[in-house]
N, C-alpha and C positions, 0 to 999 in steps of 0.2 A: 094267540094274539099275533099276529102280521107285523113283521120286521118294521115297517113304514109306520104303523101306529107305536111303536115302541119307539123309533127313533123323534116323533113327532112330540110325544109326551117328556123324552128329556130332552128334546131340545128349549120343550117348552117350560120346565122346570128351570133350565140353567139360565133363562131368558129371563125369569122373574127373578132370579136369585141375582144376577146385573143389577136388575132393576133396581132390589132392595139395596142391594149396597152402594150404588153410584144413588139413589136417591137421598134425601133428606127428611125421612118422615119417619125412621124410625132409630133406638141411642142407641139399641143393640139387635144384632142379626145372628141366630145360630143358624149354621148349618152341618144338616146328619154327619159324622166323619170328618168333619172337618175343623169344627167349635163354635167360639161365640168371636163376632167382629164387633168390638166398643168404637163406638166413637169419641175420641179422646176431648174435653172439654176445652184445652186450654190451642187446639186444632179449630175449636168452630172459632172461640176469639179470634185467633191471631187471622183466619179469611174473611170474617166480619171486618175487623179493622182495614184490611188491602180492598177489601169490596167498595168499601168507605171514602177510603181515598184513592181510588182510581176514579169510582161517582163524581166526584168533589173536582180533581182535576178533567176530565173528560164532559167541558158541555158544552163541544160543538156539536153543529148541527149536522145534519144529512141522513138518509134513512139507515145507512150502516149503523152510525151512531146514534140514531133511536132506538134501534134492533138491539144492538148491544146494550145498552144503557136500561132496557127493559129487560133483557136476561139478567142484568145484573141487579137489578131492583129487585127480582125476584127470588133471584139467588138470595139475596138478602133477607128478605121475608122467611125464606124455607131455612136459615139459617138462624134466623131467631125463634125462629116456632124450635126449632131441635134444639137449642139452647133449652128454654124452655120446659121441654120435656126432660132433657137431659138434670136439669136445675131441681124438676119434679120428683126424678127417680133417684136422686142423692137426698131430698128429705124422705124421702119413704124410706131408704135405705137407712138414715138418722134415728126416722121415729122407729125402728123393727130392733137397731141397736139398744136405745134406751129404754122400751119396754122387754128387753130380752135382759138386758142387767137389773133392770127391778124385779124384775121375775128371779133372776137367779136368788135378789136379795133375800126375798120374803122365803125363797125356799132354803136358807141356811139354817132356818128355826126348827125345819125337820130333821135337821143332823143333828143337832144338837143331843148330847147326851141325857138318858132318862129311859123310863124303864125298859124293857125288850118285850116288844106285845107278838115279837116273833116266836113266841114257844118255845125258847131256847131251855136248855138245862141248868143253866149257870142260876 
């Protein structure tokens, strides 16, 4: 492999790894050696809310301020879609807990004391 294709393949790696993390579309990002990057939930509230009211106070006109005011509507959208998801992966993470305690339940009945069908001596 040629030094040029090697450097071209992580550059293009660390390009996408920016992506993912300055992006909005995804609540968690691992990266090899490095870990896992969460998105903190109570992080998208509080820029939803300043997104909110900067919208609110900001609505002069001129094409800056249309420019802007459509980044930030969108920023806004991309921040409740990741809420969202975010919202989605704490019930899964709910329902995985409460079927994992029921499960534990129903399996206390195999410990329970009775006869030994392990071939023991006793």
């Amino acid at each position: 492999m040629s030094v040029e294709l090697a450097e071209d393949v992580i550059l293009y790696y660390w390009r996408e790894i920016r992506k993912s993390l300055s992006g909005l579309s995804h609540s968690r990002i691992h990266v090899t050696n490095l870990g896992d990057f969460v998105t903190k939930h109570w992080k998208i509230d509080e820029k939803i809310e300043m997104l909110e009211k900067w919208e609110e106070s900001n609505k002069l006109k001129g094409m800056q301020q249309i420019t802007a005011r459509f980044k930030t509507a969108e920023s806004l959208f991309d921040l409740k879609n990741l809420k969202k998801i975010v919202e989605e992966e704490n019930q899964r993470k709910d329902f995985i807990k409460l079927h994992k305690n029921e499960f534990k339940k129903h399996n206390t009945d195999l410990e329970s004391k009775g006869a030994d069908t392990g071939g023991s001596e006793e």
